[in-house]
C-alpha positions in Angstrom: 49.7 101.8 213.8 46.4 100.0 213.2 47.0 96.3 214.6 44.1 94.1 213.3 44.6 90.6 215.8 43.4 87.5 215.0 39.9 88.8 215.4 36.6 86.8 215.0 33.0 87.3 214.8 29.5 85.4 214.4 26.5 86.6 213.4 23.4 83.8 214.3 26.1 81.4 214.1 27.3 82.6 210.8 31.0 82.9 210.9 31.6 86.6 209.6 35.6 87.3 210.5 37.8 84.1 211.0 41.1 84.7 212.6 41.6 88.3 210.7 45.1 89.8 211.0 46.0 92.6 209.7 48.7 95.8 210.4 48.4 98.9 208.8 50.9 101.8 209.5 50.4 105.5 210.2 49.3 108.0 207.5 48.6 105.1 205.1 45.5 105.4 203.0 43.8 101.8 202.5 40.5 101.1 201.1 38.8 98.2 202.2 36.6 95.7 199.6 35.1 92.8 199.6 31.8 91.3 197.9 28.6 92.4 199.6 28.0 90.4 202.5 31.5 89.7 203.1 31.6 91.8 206.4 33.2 95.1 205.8 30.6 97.4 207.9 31.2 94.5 210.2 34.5 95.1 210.7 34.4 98.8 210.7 32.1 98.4 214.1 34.5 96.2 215.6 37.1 98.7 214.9 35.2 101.8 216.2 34.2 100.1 219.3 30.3 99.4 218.3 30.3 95.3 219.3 33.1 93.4 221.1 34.7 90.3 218.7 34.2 86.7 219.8 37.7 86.2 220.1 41.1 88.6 219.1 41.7 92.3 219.8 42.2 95.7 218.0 44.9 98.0 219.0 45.9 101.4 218.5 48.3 103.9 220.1 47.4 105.7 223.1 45.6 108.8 222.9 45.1 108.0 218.7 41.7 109.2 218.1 39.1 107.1 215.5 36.8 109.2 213.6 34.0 108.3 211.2 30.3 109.5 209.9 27.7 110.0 212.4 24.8 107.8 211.3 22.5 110.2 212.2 22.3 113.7 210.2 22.5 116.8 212.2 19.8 118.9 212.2 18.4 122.3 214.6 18.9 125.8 214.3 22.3 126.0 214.0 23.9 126.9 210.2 26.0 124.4 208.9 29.3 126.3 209.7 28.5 126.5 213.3 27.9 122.7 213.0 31.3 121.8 211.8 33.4 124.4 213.9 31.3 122.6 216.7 32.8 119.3 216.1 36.2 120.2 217.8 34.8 120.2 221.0 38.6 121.4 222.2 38.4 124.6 220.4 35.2 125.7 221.2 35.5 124.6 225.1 38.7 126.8 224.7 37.1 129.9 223.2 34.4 129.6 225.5 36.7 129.6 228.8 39.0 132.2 226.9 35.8 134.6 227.1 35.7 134.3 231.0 39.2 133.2 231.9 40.6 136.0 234.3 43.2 134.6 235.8 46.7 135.6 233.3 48.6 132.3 233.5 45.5 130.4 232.8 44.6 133.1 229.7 48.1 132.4 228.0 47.9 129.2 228.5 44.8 128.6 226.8 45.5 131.6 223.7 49.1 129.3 223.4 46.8 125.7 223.1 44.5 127.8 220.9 47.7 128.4 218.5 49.1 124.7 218.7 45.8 123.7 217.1 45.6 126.4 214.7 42.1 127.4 216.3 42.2 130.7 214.2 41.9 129.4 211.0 39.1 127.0 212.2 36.5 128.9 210.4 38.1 128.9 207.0 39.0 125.3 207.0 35.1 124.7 207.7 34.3 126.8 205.1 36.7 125.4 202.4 35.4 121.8 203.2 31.5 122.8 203.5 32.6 124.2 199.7 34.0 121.4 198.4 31.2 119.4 199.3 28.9 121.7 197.4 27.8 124.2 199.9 28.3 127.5 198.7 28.7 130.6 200.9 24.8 131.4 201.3 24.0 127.6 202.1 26.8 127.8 204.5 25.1 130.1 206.9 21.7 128.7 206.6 20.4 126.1 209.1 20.5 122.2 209.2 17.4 121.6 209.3 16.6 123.2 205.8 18.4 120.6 204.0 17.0 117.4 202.8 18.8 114.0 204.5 21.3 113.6 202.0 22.8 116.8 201.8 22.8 116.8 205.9 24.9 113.5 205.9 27.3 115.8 203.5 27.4 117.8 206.6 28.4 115.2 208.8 30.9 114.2 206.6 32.3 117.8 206.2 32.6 117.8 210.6 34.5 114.2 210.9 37.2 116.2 207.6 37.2 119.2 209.7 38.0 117.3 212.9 40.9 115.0 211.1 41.2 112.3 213.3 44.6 110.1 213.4 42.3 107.2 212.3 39.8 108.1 209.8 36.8 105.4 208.9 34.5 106.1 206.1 32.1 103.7 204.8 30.9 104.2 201.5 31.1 108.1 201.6 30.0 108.6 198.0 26.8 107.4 198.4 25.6 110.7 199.2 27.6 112.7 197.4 27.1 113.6 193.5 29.9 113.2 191.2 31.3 116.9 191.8 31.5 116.1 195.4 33.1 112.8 194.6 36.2 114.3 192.9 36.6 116.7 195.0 36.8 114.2 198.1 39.3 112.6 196.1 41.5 115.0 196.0 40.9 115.9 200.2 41.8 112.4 200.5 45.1 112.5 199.2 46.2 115.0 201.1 44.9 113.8 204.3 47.7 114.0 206.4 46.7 111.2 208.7 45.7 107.7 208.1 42.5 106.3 206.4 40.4 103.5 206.2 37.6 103.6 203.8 35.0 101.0 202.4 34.3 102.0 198.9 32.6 100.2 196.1 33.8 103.5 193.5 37.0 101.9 191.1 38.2 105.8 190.3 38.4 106.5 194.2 40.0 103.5 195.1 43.0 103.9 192.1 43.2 107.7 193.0 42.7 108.4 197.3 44.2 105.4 198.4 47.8 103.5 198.2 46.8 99.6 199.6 43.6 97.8 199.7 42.7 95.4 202.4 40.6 92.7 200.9 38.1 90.8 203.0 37.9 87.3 202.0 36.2 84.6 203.8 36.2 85.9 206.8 40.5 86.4 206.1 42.2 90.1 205.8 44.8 90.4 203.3 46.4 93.7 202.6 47.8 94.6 198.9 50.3 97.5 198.1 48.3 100.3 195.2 45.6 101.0 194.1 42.6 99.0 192.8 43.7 98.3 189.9 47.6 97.0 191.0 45.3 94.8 193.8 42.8 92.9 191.2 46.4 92.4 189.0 48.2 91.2 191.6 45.2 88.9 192.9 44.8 87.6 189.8 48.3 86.7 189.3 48.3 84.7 192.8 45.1 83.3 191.3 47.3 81.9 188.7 49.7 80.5 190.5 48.0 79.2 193.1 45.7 76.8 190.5 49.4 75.7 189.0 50.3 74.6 192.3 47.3 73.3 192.9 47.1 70.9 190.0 50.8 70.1 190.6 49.9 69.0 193.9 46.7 66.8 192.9 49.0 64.7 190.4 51.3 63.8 193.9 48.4 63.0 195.7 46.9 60.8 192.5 50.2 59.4 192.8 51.0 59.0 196.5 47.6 57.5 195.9 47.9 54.8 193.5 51.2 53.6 195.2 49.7 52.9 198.4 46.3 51.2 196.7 48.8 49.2 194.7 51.1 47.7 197.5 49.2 48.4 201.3 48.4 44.4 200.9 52.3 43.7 200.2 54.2 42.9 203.0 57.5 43.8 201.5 56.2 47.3 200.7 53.5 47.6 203.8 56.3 49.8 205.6 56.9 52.0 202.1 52.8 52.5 201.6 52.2 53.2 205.4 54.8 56.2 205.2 53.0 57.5 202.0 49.9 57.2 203.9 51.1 59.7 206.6 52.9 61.8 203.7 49.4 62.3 202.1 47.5 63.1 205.5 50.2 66.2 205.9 49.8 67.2 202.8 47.8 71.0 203.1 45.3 71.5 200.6 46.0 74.5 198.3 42.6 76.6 198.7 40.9 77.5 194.7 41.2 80.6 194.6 38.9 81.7 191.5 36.4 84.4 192.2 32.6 83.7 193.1 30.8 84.1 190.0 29.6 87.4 189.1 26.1 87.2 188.1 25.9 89.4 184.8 23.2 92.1 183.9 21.1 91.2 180.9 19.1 94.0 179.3 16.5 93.3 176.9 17.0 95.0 173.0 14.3 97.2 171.8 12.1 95.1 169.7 11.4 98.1 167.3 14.4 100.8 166.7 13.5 104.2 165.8 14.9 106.8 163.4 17.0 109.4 164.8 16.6 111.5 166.4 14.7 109.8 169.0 13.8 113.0 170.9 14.4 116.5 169.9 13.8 119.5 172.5 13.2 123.4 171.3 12.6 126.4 173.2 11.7 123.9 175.9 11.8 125.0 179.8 10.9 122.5 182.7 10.1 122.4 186.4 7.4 121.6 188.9 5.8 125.5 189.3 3.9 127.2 186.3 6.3 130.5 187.0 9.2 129.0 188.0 11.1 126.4 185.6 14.2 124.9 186.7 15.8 124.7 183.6 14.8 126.8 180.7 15.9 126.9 176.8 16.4 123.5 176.0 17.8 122.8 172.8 18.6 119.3 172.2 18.5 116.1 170.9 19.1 112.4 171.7 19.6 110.2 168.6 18.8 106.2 169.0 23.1 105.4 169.8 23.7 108.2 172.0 25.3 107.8 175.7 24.9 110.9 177.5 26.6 111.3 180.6 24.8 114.4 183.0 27.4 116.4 185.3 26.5 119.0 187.4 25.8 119.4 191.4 22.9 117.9 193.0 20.2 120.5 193.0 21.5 121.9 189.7 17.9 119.8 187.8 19.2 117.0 186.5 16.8 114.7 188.1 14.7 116.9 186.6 15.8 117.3 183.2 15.9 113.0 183.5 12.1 113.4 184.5 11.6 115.9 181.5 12.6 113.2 179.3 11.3 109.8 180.7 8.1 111.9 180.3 7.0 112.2 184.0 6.9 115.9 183.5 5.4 118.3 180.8 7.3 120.8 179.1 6.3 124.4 181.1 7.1 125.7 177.8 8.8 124.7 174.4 8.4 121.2 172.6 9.4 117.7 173.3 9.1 115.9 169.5 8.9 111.9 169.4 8.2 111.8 173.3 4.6 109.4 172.1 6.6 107.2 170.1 9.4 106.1 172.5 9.6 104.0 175.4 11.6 104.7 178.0 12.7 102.8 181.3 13.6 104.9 184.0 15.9 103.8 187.0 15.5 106.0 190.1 17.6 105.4 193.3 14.7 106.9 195.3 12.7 103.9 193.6 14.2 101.0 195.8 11.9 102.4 198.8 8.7 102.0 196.6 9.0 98.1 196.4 6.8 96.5 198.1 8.5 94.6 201.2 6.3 92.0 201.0 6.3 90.8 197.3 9.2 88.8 196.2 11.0 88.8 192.9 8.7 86.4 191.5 5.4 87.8 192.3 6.6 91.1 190.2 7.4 88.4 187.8 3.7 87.1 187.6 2.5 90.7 187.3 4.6 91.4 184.1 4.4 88.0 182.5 1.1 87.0 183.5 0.6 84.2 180.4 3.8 82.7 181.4 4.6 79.5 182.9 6.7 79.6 186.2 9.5 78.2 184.2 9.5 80.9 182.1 9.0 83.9 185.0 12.2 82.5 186.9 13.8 81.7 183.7 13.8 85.7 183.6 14.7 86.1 186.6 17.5 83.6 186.3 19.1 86.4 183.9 19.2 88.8 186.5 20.7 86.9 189.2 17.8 86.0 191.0 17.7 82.1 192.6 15.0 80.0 193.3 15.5 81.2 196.5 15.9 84.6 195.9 13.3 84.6 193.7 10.6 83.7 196.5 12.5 85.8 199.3 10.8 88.7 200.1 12.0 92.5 198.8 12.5 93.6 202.8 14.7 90.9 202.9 16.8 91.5 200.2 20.0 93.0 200.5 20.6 96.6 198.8 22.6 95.1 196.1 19.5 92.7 195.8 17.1 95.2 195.3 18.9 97.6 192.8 19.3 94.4 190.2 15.5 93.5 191.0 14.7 97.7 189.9 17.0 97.4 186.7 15.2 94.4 185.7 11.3 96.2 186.5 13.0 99.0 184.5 14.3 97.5 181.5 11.5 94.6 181.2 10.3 95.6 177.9 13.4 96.6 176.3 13.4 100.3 176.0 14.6 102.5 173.2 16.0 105.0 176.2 17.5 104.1 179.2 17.5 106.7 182.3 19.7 105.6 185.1 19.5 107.9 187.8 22.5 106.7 190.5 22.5 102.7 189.6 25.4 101.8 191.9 25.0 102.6 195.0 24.2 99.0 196.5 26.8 97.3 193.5 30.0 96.2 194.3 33.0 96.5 191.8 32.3 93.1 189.8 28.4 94.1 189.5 29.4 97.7 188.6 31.9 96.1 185.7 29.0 93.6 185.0 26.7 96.7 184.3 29.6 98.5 182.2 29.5 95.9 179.9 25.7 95.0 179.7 25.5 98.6 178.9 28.5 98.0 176.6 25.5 95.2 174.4 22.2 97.4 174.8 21.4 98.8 171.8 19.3 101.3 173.1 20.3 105.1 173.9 21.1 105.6 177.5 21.2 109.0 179.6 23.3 108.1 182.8 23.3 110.3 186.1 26.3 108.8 188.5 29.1 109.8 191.0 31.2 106.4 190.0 33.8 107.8 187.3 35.0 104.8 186.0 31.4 104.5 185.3 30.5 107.4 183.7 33.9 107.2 181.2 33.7 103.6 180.4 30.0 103.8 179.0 29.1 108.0 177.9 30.7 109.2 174.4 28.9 112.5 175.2 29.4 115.0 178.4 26.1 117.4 179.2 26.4 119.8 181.8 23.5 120.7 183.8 24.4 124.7 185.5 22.7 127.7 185.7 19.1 126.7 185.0 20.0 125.0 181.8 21.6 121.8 179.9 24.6 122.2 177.5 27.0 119.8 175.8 30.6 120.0 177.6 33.3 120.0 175.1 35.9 118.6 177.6 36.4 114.9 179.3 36.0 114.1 182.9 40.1 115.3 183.7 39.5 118.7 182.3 36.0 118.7 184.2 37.6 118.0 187.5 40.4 120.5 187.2 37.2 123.0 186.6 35.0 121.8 189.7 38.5 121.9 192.0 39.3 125.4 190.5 35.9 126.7 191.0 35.4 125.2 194.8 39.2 125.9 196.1 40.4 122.4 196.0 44.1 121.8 195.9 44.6 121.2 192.6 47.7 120.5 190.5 48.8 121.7 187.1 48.1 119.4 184.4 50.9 117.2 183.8 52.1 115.7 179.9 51.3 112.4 181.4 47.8 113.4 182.5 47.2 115.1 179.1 47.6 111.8 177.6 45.6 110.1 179.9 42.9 112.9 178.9 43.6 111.9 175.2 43.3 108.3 175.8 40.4 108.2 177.8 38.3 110.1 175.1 40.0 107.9 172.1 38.3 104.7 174.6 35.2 106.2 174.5 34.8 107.0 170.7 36.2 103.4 170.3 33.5 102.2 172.4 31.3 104.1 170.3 33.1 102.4 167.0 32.9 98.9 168.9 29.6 98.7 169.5 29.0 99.9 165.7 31.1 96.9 164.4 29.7 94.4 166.6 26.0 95.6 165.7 25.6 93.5 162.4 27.3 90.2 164.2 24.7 90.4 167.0 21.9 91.0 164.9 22.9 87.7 162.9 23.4 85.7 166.0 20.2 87.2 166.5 18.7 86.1 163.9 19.6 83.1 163.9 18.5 82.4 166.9 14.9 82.7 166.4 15.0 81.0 163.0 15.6 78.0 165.5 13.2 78.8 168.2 10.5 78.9 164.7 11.6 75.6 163.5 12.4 73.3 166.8 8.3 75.1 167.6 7.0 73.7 164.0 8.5 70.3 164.6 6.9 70.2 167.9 3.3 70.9 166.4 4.4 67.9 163.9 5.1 65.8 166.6 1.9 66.6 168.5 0.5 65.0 165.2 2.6 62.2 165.1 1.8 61.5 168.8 -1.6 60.5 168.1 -2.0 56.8 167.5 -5.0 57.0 165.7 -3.9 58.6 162.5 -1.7 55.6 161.2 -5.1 53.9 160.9 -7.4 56.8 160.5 -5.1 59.1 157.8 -2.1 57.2 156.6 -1.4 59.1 153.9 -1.6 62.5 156.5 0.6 60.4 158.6 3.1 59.8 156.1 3.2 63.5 155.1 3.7 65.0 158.5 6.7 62.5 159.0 8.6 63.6 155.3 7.1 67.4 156.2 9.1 66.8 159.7 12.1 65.2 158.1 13.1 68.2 155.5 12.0 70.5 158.5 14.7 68.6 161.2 17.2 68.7 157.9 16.8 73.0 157.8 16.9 72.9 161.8 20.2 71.6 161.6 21.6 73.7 158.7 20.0 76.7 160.8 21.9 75.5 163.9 25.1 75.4 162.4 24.4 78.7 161.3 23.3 79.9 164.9 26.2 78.2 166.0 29.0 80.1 163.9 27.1 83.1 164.3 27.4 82.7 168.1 31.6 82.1 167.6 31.9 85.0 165.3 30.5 87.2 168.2 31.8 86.3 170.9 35.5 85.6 169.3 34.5 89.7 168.3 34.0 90.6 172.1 36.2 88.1 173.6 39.1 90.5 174.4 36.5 93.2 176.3 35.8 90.3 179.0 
């Protein structure tokens, strides 16, 4: 068991982990969230050994060995097989001894510890992990160093699952993994046969690897039986209670209160009012317990909305050689409602096929109709390395609105979560999170017609991952989405297009059916489909077509709230100009008879300003009385 003591930690003063306890017993799986910031890395250094803790302790049983992801990715000569099998430094110091061992006590000894940790089979373990990572038999023999950084961490990753270490620490291990990778990890997960601790940001891996969740909170550890989703019900439900209590116990206090300011002059009750006195200095405040407020994603509408389709591919092939396309015979189209989810490995091209149609690459051969005509914003996870660390949020702001007033530019930025002093804080000093709402902004400035998100959440934590679902939910724009977060991908796409084999086709199926295909194809213990999970299937693909229907319905509403809108903004600016006139002294004496015409003009003007308020105003209630059970 994994004893968590009363541990505490500052960072610079700032208390991170106050008085954390925590137990959690062998073999469990527990995935450990909290907002960003709240200390979860933190804590996963503390518990590998990294930095000491100001005060408390960590304890494990003896001999129980901690495993996690080496920060570093391996690299050298060696292939990436040799690299796992290399991570049980038992079995190979074994094998290597076995080869000189001469004495025949010694040789059976070590052939009999060779057995008890089923050395033989080393290789294909390695192998079956390296595959369900993505490495196929070919990459599996070629060296580390040929691979790019993220597909090396993958390798690291694969060594620590090969090893399977009593305690097992992963901190966001999806980052660097594609969705394929993703489910497939999943399903290891479950069948771990020894315990895990895992900081993970990804809803669909927390409701499907793990069975509790330890939630950080103010610097307190609290662990919750289930998945995500039985943790965030249960929470809320405590949240609940706790407020009820909470108000129950501010009307004794209001009265404890008014008894002791009514009688503490009394002598006859000076005794009663002292003891109520002492009663309200024991009384324990009952912490609120309602959630910091999630700043929500706002993305700008298209200010002019094109015909369908909105781009239509033929015969089209794209890469970054004249003789050698990455994807060839593209026939497709994207119409101006369509969410297109991309599966398919990393490597497969769909960066590419996203580049193809943001416009950043020309067709080797083939046609790309209506690319001129439609703006497209393009989110890149490689993109958060070209801000400049020196600029802060607001100096991009002065770049794109450079007419504005500074009201206006952090106005803006105010929609996107960014402070006053956030707004002047420097991009190297922003945190991940930070950074990845600052891109979405840059990227969806102008309102788009198509939206390219390549890997948006990697630096989001669950609320800003739900907040994106639903501003995705209210953009009226098409949106292609490239993502290893599930919940993600199903709560936004109504279509599925598979990137394989050097070209992009729709995929009939949902994201169940894909995943039995991906565990099928890369040896993954899978399971036969179950009457429960083909109605899961069902359901999931009946929520996305009434996504689909949703956002059709509330279409009209929020183009009337809309319009209302600015038919209020037009008339509040005409009665300024009016005033403006009216200001001026000098035209009572001057121009009565101008005077007296501005002030009727500005009296029927204020009379259609209020009629056109009311009308903003139930057009407002009618929307969000539409949307209010999405919340």
């Amino acid at each position: 068991m994994l004893h968590i003591n009363d541990l505490t930690y500052r960072i610079e003063g700032r208390l991170i982990l106050d008085g954390a306890t925590a137990a959690i017993p062998d073999g469990h799986k527990v995935g450990l969230v909290g907002r960003n910031g709240a200390g979860k890395t933190t804590l996963l250094r503390l518990l590998k050994g990294e930095i000491a803790p100001d005060d408390g302790s960590i304890s494990t049983p003896r001999g129980v060995r901690i495993g996690h992801v080496a920060q570093e990715a391996p690299g050298g000569d060696a292939t990436l097989i040799e690299w796992v099998l290399a991570a049980d430094t038992e079995r190979a110091s074994l094998l290597d001894e076995a080869e000189h061992a001469t004495d025949p006590h010694r040789i059976a000894e070590i052939q009999i510890r060779l057995t008890d940790i089923d050395a033989h089979s080393a290789p294909a373990r390695a192998a079956q992990i390296l595959s369900g990572l993505g490495f196929d038999d070919d990459a599996q023999r070629r060296a580390c160093r040929e691979f790019s950084g993220g597909w090396r961490m993958r390798v690291a990753l694969a060594s620590i699952l090969f090893l399977e270490p009593e305690v097992l620490m992963l901190d966001e291990p999806t980052n660097y993994l594609d969705l394929e990778g993703t489910l497939w990890l999943e399903t290891h997960l479950r069948a771990y046969p020894h315990t895990v601790l895992m900081v993970s940001h990804d809803r669909d891996l927390l409701n499907r690897a793990v069975g509790s969740i330890l939630h950080l909170d103010k610097g307190k550890l609290t662990l919750y039986t289930g998945g995500y989703d039985d943790f965030e019900e249960t929470r809320r439900e405590k949240q609940r209670l706790d407020l009820k209590l909470m108000k129950k116990q501010d009307d004794q206090r209001r009265h404890l209160q008014k008894f002791i300011d009514r009688f503490k002059a009394k002598a006859s009750k000076a005794s009663q009012a002292q003891s109520r006195v002492k009663a309200l200095a024991k009384m324990q405040p009952i912490a609120a317990q309602v959630d910091d407020r999630v700043i929500p994603f706002l993305f700008p509408q298209p200010q002019k909305m094109i015909a369908s389709p909105l781009l239509r591919l033929e015969g089209a092939s794209a890469g970054y050689e004249a003789n050698k396309p990455i994807l060839r015979g593209l026939d497709l189209r994207i119409d101006q409602d369509d969410r297109i989810a991309l599966l398919g490995q990393n490597g497969n091209g769909k960066s590419t096929f996203a580049k193809l149609i943001a416009g950043r690459l020309t067709p080797l051969t083939g046609k790309v109709f209506g690319a001129q005509k439609v703006d497209v914003g393009y989110f890149a996870q490689h993109q958060l390395d070209d801000l400049n660390p020196n600029e802060t949020p607001y100096e991009y702001m002065v770049e794109f609105l450079p007419d504005a007033t500074e009201a206006q530019r952090r106005t803006k930025l105010g929609t996107f979560g960014f402070s006053a002093l956030k707004a002047d804080t420097k991009c190297c000093n922003l945190s991940g999170g930070e950074k990845a709402r600052l891109l979405l902004a840059l990227t969806a400035f102008y309102g788009p017609h198509l939206l390219i998100l390549d890997e948006p959440t990697n630096h989001l934590d669950v609320d800003s991952r739900e907040a994106l679902i639903r501003a995705l939910m209210e953009y009226d724009g098409a949106v292609i989405l490239i993502s290893h977060d599930r919940h993600l991908v199903e709560a936004t796409a109504d279509r599925l297009w598979i990137v394989k084999d050097g070209t992009v086709k729709t995929y009939d199926g949902d994201m169940e059916t894909y995943r039995e295909l991906l565990l099928s194809e890369r040896g993954g213990k899978g399971r036969e489909r179950t009457r429960d999970d083909s109605e899961a299937s069902i359901s999931r693909t009946d929520q996305r077509r009434a996504a689909a229907d949703r956002r059709a319905e509330l279409a009209p509403l929020k183009k009337a709230m809309q319009a209302a809108e600015k038919s209020v903004e037009k008339l509040n600016a005409e009665i300024a100009k009016i005033d403006g006139v009216l200001a001026d002294t000098a035209i009572y004496t001057s121009d009565p008879g101008r005077a007296q015409k501005a002030a009727l003009e500005r009296g029927q003007i204020a009379k259609r300003l209020s009629d056109a308020e009311d009308a903003w105003l139930a057009a407002s209630e009618a929307y969000e009385d539409a949307t209010a059970g999405e919340a």
